[in-house]
Backbone bond lengths (Angstrom), bond angles and torsions (degrees), N, CA, C in turn:
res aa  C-N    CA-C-N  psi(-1)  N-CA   C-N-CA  omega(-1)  CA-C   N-CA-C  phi
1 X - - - 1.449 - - 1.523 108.83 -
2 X 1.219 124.82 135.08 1.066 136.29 -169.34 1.979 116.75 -97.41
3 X 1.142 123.85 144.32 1.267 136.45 -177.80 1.850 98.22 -63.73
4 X 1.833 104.81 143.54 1.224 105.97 157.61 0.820 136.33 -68.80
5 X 1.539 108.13 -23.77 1.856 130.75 -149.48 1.534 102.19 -175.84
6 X 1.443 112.24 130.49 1.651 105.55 165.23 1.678 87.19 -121.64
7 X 1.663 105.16 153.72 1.569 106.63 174.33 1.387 95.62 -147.09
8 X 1.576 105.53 -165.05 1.559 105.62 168.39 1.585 114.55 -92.13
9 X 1.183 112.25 137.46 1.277 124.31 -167.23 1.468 119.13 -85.54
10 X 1.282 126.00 107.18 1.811 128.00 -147.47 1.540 121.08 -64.17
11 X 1.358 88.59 -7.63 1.891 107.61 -175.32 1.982 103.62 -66.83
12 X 1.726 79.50 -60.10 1.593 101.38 -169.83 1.658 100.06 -59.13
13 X 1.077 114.59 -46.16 1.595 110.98 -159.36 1.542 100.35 -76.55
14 X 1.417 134.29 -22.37 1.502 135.17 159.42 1.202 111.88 -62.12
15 X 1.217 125.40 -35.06 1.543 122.16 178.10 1.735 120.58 -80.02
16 X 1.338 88.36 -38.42 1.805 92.72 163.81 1.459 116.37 -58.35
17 X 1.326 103.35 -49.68 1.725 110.58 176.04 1.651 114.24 -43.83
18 X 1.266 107.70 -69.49 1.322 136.33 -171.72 1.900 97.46 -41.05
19 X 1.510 104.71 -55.99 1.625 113.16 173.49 1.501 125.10 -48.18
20 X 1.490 96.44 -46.25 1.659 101.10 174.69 1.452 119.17 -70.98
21 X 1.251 108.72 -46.35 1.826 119.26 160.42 1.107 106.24 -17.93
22 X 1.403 112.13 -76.39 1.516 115.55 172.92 1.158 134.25 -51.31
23 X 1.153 125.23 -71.92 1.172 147.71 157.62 2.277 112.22 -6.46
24 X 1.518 93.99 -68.19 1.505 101.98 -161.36 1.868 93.91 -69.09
25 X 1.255 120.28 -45.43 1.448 109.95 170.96 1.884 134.41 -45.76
26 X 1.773 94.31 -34.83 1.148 79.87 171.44 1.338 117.79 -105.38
27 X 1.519 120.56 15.06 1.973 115.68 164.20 1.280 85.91 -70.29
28 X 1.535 127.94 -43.45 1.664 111.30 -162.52 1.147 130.58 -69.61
29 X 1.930 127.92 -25.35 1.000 161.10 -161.93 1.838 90.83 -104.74
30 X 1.131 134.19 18.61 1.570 127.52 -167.52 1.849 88.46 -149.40
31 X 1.135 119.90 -8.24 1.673 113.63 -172.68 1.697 95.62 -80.21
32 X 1.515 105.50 127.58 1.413 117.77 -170.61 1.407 124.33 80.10
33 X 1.292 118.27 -4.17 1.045 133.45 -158.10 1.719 107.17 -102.91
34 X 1.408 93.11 -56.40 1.865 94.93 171.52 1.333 96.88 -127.92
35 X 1.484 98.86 -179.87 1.474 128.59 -153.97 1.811 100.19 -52.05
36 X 0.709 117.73 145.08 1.838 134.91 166.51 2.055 104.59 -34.14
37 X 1.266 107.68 -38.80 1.284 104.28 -151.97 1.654 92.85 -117.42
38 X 1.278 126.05 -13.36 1.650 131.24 143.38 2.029 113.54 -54.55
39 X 1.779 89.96 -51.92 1.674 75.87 -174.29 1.811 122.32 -86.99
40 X 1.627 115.98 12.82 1.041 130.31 174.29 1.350 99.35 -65.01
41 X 1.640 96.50 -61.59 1.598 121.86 -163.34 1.309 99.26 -59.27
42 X 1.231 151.81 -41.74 1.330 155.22 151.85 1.710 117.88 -33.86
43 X 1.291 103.12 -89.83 1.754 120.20 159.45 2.090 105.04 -12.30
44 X 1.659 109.71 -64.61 1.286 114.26 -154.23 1.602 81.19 -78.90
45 X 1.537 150.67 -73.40 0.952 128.12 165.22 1.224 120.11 29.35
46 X 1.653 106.78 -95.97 1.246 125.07 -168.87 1.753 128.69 -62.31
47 X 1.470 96.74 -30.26 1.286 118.89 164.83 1.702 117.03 -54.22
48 X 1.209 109.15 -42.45 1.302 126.09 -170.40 1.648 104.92 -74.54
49 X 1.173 116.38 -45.58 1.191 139.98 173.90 1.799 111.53 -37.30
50 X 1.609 77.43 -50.86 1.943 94.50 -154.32 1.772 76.22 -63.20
51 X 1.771 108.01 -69.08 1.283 109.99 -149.16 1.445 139.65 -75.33
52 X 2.122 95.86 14.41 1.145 109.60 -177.39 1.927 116.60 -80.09
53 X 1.203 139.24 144.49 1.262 128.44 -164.11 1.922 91.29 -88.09
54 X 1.088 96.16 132.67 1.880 112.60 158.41 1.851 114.78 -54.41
55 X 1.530 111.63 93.96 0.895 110.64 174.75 1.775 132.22 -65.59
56 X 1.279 103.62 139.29 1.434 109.87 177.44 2.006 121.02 -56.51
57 X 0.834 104.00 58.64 1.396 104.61 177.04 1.869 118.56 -75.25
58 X 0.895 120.68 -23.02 1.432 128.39 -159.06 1.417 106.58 -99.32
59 X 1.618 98.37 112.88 1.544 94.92 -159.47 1.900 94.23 -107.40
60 X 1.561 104.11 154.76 1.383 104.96 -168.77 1.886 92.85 -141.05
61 X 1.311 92.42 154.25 1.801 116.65 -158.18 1.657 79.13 -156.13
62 X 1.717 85.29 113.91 2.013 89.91 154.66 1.628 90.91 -148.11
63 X 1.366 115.28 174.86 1.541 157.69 -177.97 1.118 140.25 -146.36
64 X 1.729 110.23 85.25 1.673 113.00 -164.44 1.593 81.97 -88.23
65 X 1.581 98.12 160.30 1.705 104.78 155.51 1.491 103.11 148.35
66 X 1.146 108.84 179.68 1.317 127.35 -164.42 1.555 89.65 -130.43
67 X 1.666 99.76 139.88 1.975 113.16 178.64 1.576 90.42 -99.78
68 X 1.274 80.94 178.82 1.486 101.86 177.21 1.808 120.93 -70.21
69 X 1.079 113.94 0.24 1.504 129.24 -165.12 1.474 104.18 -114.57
70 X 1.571 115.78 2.02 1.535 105.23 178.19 1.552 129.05 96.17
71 X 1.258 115.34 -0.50 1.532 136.26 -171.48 1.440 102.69 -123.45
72 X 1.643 96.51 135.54 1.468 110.19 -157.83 1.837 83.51 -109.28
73 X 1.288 114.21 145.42 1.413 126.60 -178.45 1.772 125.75 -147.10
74 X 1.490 100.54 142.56 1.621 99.03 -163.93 1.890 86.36 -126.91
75 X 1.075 110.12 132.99 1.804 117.08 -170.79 1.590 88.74 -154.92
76 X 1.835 88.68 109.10 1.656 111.18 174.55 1.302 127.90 -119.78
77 X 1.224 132.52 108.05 1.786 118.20 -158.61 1.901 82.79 -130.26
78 X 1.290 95.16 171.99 1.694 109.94 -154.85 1.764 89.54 -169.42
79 X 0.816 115.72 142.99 1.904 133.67 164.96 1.800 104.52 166.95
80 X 1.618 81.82 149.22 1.570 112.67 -140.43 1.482 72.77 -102.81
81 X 1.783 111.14 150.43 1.480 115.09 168.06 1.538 114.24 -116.49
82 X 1.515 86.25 1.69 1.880 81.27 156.44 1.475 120.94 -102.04
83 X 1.261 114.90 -46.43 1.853 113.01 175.46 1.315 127.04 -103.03
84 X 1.121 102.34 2.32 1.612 124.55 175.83 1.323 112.06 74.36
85 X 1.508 129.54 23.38 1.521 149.40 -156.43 2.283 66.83 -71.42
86 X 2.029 100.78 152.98 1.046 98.76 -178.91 1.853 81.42 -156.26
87 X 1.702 117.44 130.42 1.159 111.66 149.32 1.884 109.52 -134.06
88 X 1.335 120.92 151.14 1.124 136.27 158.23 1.450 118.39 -126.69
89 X 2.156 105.30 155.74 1.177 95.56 -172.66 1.434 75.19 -164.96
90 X 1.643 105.44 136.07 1.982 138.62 -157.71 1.933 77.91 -130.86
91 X 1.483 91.27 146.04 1.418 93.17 166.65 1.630 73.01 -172.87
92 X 1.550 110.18 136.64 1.637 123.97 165.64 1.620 110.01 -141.05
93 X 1.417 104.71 135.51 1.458 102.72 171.78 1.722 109.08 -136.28
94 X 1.302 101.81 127.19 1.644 112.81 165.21 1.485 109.74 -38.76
95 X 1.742 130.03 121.00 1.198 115.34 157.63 1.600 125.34 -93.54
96 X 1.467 109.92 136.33 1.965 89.18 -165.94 1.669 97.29 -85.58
């Protein structure tokens, strides 16, 4: 069975964030500080970081519709195949 939708998954992309945060302060806080070819290795790091694309891991499965019994229904499931981040969401209503 195949995915409805793959996107970026909000777990992963907070944690990437959170990494670079860190990350770009201390290549900057390290310039002059260590060797030339330490703060490259630092610097390109971060570079790599910036210019890598946010992969689509976060796969999504939904189901609008109405059954045969008269009840209109929205069924949303989501899980990430890198961190296992997981949301779902059921909502049904009787139509009169």
């Amino acid at each position: 069975m195949s995915a409805d939708n793959w996107t970026i998954c909000p777990k992963c992309k907070s944690k990437k964030e959170d990494i670079e945060k860190k990350t770009r302060p201390e290549a900057e806080r390290s310039y002059g500080k260590v060797t030339p070819d330490k703060f490259l290795t630092l610097i390109n790091a971060v570079l790599n970081k910036e210019n890598k694309k946010q992969e689509e891991t976060l796969r999504e499965d939904y189901k609008i519709g109405m059954d045969g019994y008269g009840s209109f229904s929205i069924n949303y499931r989501a899980g990430c195949v890198e961190c296992g981040f997981k949301y779902s969401y059921d909502y049904t209503v009787p139509i009169p």
